[in-house]
Residue frames relative to the residue before (quaternion, step in Angstrom):
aa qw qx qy qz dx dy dz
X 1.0000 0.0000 0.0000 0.0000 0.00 0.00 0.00
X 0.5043 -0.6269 0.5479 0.2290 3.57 -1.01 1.01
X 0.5976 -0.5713 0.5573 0.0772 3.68 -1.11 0.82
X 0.4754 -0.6939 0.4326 0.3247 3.35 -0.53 0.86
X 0.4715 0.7504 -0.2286 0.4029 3.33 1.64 -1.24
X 0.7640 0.4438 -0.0463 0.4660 3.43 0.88 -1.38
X 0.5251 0.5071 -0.4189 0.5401 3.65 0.82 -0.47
X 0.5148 0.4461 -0.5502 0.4830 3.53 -0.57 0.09
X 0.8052 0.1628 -0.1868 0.5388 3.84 0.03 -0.63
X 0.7768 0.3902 -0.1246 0.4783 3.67 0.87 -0.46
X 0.3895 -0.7311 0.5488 0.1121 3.18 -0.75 1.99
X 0.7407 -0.3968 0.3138 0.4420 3.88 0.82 0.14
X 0.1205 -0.8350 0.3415 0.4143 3.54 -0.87 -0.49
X 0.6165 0.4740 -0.5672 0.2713 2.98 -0.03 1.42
X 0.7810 -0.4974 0.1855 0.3289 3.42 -1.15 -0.30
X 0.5556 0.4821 -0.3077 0.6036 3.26 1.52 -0.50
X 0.6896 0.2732 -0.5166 0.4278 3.96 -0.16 -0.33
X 0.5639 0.4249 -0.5006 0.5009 4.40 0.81 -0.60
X 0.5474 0.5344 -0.4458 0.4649 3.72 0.26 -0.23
X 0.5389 0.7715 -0.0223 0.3375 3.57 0.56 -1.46
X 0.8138 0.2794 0.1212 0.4949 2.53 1.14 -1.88
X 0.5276 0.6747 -0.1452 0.4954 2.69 1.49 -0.78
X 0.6491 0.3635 -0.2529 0.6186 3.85 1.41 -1.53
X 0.6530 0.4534 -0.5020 0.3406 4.20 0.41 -0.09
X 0.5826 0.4457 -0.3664 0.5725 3.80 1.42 -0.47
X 0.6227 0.4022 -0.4904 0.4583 3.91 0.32 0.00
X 0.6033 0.4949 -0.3910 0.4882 4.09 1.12 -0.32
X 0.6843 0.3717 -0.3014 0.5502 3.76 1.28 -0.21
X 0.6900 -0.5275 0.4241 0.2565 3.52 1.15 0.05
X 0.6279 0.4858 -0.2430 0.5573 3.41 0.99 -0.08
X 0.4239 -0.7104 0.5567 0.0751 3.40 -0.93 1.07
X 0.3543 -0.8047 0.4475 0.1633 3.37 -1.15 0.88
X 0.1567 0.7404 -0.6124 -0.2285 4.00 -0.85 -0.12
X 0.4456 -0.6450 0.5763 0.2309 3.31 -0.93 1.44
X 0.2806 -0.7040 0.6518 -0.0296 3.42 -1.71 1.23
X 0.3984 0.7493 -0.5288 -0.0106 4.03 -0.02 0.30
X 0.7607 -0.6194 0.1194 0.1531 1.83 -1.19 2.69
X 0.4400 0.8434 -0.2448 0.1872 4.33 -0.41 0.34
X 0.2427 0.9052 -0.3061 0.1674 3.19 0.45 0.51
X 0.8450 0.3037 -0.0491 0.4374 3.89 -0.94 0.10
X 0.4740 0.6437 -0.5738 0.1779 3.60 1.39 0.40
X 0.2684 -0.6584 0.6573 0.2496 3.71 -0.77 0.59
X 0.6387 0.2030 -0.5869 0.4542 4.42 -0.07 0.60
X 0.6593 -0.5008 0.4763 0.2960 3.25 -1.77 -0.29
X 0.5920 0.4296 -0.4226 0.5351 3.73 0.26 -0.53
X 0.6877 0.3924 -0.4456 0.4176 4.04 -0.08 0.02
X 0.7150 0.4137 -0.1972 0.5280 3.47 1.19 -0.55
X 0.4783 0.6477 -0.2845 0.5204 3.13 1.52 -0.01
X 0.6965 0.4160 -0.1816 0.5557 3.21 0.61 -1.73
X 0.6316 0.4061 -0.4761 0.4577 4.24 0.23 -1.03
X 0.6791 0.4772 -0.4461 0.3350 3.91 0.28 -0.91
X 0.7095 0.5507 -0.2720 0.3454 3.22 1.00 -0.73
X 0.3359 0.7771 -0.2133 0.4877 3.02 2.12 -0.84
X 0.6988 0.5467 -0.1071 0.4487 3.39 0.44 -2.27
X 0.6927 0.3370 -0.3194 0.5519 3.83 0.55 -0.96
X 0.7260 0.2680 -0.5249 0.3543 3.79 -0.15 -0.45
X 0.3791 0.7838 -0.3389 0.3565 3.49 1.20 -0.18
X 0.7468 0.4836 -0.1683 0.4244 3.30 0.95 -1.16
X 0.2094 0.9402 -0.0186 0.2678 2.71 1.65 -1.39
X 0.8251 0.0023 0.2181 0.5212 2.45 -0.63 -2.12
X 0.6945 0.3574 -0.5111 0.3587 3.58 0.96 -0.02
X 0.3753 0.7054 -0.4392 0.4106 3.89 1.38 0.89
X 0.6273 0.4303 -0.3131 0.5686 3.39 1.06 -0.90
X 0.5250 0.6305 -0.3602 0.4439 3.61 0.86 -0.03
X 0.3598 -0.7340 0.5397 0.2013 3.45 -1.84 0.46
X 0.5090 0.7518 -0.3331 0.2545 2.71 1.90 -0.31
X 0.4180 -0.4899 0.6620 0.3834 3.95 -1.58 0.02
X 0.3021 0.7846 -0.5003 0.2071 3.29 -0.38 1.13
X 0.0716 -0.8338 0.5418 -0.0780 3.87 -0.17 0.08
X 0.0858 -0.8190 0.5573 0.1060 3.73 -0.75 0.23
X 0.3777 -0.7570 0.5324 -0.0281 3.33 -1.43 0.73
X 0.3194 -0.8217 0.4660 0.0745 3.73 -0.50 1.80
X 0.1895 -0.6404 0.6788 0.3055 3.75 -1.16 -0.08
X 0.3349 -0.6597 0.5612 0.3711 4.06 -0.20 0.82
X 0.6054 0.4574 -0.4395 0.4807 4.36 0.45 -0.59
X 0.6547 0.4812 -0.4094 0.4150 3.96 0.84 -0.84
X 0.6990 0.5731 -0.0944 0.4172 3.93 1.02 -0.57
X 0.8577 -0.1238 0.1327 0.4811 3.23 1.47 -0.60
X 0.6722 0.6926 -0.1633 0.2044 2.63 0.56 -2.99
X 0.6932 0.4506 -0.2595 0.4990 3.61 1.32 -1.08
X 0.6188 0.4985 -0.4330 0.4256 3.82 1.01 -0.52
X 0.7150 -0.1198 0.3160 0.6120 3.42 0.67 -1.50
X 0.4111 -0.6109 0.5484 0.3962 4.13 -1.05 0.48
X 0.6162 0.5373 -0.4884 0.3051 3.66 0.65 -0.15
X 0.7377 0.3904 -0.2966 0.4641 3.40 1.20 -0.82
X 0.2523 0.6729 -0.5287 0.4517 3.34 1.13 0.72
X 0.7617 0.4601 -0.0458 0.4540 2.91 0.11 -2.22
X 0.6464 0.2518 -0.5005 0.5179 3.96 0.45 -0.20
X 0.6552 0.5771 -0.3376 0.3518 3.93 0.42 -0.81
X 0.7367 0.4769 -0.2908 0.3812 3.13 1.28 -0.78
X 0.4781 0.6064 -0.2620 0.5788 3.34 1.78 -0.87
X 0.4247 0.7088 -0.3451 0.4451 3.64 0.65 -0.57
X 0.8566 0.2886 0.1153 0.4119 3.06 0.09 -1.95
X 0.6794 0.4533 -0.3153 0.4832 3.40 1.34 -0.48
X 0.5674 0.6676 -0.2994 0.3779 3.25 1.60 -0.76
X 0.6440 0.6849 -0.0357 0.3390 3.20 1.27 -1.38
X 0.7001 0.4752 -0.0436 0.5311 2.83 1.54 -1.69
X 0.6896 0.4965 -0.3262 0.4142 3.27 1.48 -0.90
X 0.3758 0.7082 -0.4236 0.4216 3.60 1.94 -0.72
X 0.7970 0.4904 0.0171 0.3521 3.69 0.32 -1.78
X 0.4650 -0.7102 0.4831 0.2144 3.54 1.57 -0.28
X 0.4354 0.8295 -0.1624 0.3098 3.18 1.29 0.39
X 0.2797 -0.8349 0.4052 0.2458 3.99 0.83 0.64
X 0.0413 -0.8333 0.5509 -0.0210 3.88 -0.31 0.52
X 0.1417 -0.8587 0.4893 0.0569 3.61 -0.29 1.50
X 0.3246 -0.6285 0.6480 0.2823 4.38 -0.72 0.05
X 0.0618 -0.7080 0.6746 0.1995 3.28 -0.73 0.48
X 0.4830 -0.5773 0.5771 0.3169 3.69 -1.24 0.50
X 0.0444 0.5839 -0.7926 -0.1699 3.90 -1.07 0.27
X 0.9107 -0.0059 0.1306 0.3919 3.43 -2.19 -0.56
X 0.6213 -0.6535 0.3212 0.2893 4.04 -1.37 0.25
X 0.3246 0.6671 -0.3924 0.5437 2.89 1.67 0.17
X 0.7475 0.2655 -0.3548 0.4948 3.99 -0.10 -0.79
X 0.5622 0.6541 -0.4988 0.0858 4.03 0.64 -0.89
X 0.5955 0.3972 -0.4505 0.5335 4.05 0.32 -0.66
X 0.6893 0.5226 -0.4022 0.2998 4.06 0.27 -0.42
X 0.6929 0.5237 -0.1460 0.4736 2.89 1.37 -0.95
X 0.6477 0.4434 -0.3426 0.5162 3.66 1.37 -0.62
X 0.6447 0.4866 -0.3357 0.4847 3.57 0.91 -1.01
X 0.7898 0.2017 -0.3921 0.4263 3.48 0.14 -0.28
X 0.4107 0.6482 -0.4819 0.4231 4.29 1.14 0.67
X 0.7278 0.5095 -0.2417 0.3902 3.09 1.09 -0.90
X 0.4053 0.7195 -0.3138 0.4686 2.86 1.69 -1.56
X 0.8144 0.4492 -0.0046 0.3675 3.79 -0.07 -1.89
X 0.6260 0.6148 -0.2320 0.4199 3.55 1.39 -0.55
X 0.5795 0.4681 -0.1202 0.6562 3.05 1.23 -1.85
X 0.5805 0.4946 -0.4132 0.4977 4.17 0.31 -0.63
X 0.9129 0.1918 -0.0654 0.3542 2.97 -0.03 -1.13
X 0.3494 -0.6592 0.4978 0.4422 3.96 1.29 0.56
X 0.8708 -0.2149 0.1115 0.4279 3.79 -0.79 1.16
X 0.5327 0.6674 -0.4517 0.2584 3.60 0.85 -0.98
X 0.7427 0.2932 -0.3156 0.5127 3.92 0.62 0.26
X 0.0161 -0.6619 0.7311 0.1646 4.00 -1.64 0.40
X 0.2189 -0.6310 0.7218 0.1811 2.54 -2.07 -0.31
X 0.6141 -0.5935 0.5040 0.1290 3.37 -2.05 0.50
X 0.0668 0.7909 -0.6083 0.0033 3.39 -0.26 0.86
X 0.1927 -0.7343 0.6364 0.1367 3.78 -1.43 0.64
X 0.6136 -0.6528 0.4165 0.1544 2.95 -1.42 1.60
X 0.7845 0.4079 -0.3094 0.3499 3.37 0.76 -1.48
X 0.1640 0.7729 -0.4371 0.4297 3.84 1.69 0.76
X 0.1010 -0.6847 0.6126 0.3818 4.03 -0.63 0.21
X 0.6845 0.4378 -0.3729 0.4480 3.60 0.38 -0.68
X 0.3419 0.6731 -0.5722 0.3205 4.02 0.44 0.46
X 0.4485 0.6530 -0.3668 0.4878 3.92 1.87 -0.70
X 0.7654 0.4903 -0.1796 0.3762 2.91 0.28 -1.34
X 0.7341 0.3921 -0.3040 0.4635 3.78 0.87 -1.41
X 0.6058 0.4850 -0.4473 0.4446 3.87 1.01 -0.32
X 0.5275 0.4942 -0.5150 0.4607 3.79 0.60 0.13
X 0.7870 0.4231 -0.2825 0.3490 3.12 0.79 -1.15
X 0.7652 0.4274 -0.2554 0.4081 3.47 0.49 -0.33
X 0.6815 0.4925 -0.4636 0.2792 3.77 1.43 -0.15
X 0.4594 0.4925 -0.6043 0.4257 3.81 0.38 1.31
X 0.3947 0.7111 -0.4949 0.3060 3.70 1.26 -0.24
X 0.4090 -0.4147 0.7496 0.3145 4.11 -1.17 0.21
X 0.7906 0.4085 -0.3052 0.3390 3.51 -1.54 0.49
X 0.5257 -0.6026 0.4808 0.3596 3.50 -1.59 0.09
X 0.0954 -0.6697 0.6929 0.2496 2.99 -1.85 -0.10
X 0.1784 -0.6495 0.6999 0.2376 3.58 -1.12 0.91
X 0.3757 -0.5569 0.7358 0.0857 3.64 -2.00 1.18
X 0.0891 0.6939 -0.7129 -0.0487 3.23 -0.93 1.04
X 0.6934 -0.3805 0.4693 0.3927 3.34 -1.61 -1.07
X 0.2433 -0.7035 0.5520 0.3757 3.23 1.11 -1.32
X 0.2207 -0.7582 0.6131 0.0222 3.56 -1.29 1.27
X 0.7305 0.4783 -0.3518 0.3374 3.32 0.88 -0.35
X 0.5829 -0.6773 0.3717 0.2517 3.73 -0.93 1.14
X 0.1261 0.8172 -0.5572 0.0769 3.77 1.03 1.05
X 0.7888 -0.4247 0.2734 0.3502 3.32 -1.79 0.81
X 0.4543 -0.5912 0.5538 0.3707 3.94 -0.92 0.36
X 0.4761 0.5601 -0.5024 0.4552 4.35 1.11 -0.31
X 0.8897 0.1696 -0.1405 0.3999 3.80 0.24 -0.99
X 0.6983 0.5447 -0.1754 0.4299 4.08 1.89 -0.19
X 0.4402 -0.6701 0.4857 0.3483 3.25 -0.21 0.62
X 0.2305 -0.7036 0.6648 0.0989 4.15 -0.73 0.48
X 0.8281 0.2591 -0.2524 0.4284 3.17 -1.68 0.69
X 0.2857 -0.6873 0.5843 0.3235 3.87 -0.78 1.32
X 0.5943 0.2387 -0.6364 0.4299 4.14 -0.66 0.43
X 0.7814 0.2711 -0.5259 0.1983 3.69 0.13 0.07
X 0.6438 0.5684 -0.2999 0.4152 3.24 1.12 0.01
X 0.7293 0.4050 -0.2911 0.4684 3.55 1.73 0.37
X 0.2778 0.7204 -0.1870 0.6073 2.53 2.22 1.54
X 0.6478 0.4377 -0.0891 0.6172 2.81 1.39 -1.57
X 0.5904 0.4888 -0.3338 0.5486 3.75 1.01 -1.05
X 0.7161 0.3471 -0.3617 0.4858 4.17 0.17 -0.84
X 0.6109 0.5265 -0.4990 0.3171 3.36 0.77 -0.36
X 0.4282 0.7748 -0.2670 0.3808 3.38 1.57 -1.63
X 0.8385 0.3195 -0.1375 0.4195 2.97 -0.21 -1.75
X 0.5819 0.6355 -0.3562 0.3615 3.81 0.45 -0.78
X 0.4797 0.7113 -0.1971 0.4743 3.21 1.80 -1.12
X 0.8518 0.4188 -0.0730 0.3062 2.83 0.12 -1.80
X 0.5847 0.6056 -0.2086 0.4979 3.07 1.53 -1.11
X 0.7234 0.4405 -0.1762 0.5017 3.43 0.80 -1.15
X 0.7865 0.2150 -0.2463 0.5240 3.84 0.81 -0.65
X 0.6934 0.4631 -0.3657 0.4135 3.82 0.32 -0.50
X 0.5543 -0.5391 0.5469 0.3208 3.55 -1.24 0.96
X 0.8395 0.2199 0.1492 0.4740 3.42 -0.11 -1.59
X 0.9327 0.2517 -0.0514 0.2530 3.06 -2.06 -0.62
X 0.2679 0.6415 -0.6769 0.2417 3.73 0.19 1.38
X 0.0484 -0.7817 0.6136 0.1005 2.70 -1.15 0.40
X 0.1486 -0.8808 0.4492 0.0163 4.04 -0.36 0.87
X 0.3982 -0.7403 0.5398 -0.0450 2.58 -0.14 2.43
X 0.5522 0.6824 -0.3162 0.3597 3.86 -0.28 1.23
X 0.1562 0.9074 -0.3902 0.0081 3.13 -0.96 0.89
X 0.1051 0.7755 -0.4435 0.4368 1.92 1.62 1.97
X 0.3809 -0.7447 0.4234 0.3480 3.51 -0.43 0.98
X 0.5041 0.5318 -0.4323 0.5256 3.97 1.24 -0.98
X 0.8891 0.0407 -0.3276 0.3171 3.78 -0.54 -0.37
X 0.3425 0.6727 -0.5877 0.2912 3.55 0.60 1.52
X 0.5329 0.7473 -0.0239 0.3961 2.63 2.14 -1.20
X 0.6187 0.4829 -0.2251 0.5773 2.90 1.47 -1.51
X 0.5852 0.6175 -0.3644 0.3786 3.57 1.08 -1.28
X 0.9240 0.1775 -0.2367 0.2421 3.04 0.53 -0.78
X 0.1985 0.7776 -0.4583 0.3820 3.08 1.77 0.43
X 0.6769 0.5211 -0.2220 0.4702 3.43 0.72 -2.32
X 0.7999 0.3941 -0.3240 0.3161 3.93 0.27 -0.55
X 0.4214 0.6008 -0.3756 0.5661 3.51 1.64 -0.44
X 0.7770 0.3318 -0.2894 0.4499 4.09 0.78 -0.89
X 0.9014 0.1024 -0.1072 0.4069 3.24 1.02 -0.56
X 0.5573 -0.6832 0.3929 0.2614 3.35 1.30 1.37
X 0.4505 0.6667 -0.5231 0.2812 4.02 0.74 0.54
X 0.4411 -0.6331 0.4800 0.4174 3.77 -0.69 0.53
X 0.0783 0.7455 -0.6546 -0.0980 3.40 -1.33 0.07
X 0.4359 -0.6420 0.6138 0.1447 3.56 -1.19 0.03
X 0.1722 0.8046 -0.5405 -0.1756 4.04 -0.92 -0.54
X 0.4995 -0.6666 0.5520 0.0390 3.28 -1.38 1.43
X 0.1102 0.7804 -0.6103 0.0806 3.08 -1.44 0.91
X 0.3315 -0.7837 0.4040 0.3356 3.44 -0.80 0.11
X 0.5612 -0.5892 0.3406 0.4711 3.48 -1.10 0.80
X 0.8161 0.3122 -0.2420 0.4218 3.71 -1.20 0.51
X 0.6588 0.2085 -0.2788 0.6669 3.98 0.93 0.73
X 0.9004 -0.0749 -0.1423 0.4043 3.14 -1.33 1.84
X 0.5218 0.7669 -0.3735 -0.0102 3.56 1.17 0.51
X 0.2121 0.6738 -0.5430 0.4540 3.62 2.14 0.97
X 0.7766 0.4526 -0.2577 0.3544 3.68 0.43 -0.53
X 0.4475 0.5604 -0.3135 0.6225 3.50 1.54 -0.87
X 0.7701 0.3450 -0.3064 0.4404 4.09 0.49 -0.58
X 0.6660 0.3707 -0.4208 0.4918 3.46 1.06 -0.46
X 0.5411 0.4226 -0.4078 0.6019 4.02 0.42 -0.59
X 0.7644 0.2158 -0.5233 0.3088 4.08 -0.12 0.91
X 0.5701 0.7321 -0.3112 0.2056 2.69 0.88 1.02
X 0.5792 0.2127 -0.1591 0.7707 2.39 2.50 0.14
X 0.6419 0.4790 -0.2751 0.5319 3.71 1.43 0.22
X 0.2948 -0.6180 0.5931 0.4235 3.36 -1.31 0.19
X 0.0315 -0.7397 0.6718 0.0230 4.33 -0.75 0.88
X 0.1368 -0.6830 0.7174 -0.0049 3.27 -1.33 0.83
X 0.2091 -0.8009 0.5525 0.0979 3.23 -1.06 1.03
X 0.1623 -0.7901 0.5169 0.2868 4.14 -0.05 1.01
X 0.2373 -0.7685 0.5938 -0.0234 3.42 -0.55 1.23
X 0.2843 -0.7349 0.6087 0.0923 3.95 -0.54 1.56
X 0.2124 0.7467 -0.6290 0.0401 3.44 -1.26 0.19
X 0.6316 0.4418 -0.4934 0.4030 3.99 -1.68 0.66
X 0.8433 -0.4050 0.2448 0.2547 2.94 -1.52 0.71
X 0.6202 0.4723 -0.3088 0.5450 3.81 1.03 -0.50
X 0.0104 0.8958 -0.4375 0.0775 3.70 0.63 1.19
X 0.6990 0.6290 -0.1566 0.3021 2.72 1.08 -2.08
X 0.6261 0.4557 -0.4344 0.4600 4.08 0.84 -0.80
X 0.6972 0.6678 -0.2348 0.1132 3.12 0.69 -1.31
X 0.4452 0.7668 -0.0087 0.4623 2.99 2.27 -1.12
X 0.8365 0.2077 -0.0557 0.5041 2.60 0.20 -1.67
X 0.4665 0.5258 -0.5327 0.4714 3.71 1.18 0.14
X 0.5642 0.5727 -0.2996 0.5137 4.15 0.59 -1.09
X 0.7906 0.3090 -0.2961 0.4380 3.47 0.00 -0.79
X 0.4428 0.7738 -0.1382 0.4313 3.66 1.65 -0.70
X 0.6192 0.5904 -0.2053 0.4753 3.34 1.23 -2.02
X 0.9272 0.0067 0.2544 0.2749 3.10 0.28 -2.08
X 0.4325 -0.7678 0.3049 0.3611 3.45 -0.07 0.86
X 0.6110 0.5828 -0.3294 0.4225 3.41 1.07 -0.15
X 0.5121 0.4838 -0.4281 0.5660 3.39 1.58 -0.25
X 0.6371 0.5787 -0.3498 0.3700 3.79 0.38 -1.49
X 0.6991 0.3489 -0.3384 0.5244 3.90 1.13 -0.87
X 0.6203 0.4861 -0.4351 0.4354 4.02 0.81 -0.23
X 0.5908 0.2798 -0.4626 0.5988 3.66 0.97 -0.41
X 0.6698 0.5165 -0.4080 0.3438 3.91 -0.30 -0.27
X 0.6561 0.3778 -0.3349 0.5610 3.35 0.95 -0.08
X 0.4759 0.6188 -0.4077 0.4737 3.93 0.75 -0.49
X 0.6128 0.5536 -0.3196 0.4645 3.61 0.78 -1.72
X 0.8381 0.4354 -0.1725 0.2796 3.19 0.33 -1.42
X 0.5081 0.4656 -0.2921 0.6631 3.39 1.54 -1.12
């Protein structure tokens, strides 16, 4: 059972209460992308079983009215066993999803997975006419380089910051330089891609920028957030935005948490007060 502490970032762990969830953010307008919770198995039958996981997933969020979509870790699926069993697990799931009408996101982990993860987005994009994105991270130096490459791609890209603690040889360091690296990003994107940004942020300055960049260059975009940080604002910005909230959920709770409370000191004082109340 999930902690009271923990629900704020955690849709539960199963599928019907992230579901659940999922119909109280379509009553606020906000769209859903389903997260089950997983990562880093290095055998196959765990990455086996989540892909398999992922398809009744889809499924059932087809038989649905909801705005709702779901989101992979490529290490939760394979990527750690072998990139082929990625690639069959992922095909799996893209195949499925494309049956059902179904959006399918890549999440990005550490710099190690990033050429695996673009080559087989693209792979899946072009397959599937847009019906798949992926996650790129600004505070990356070569992230320049992959947004050139990918704005003729069909599909989305979500712009984040990047959470993972990569090497200072290939990462930008320090947040003013890396919310540099993110305005650079986006300016990019805005200016070369037809479609499909998506702005992973909750930073108010680069909603701002977001929307500054679309008033100049008429480009759709979207914005991401995560469930449990800034969601009074995730409801006012749908009211004139398209916002999607990525909503985690299942039984692997515990990393996830503590990574959220980790991020931000404003989380660390919402889970610190819970303790106390």
């Amino acid at each position: 059972m999930i902690p009271p502490i923990a629900r704020r970032f955690v849709a539960g762990e199963h599928e019907a209460t992230a579901l659940e969830h999922a119909r109280r953010l379509d009553e606020r307008s906000v769209g859903t992308i389903l997260n089950l919770l997983g990562e880093h198995y290095d055998e196959r039958p765990p990455a086996d079983a989540d892909a398999d996981t992922y398809c009744r997933l889809i499924d059932d969020v087809a038989a649905t009215d909801l705005r709702a979509c779901v989101s992979i870790k490529p290490s939760q699926i394979g990527l750690d066993v072998s990139e082929a069993a990625f690639r069959e697990n992922l095909a799996r799931i893209t195949e499925r999803a494309a049956a059902a009408d179904v959006f399918v996101w890549l999440d990005m982990e550490d710099h190690t997975t990033t050429d695996a993860t673009l080559d087989a987005f693209e792979a899946e994009t072009r397959a599937h006419d847009g019906g798949v994105g992926v996650c790129v991270q600004a505070n990356l130096e070569r992230t320049a380089a992959d947004v050139e490459r990918l704005a003729p791609l069909p599909g989305k890209v979500r712009l984040v910051k990047g959470a993972y603690d990569e090497p200072a040889a290939i990462a930008y360091q320090g947040r003013e330089r890396v919310d540099q690296a993110y305005r650079d990003r986006l300016a990019t994107m805005f200016r070369e891609f037809d479609a499909g940004i998506a702005v992973g942020s909750h930073d108010p300055a680069m909603i701002e920028l977001a929307r500054d960049l679309h008033a100049e260059h008429g480009t759709a975009f979207e914005i991401q957030m995560l469930m449990g940080v800034r969601e009074d604002a995730q409801t006012d910005l749908a009211d004139a935005y398209d916002v999607w909230q990525y909503v985690p959920y299942g039984s692997k709770w515990l990393s996830y948490f503590y990574r959220r409370v980790a991020e931000r000191r404003a989380n660390l004082t919402f889970a610190l007060r819970a303790i106390v109340n």
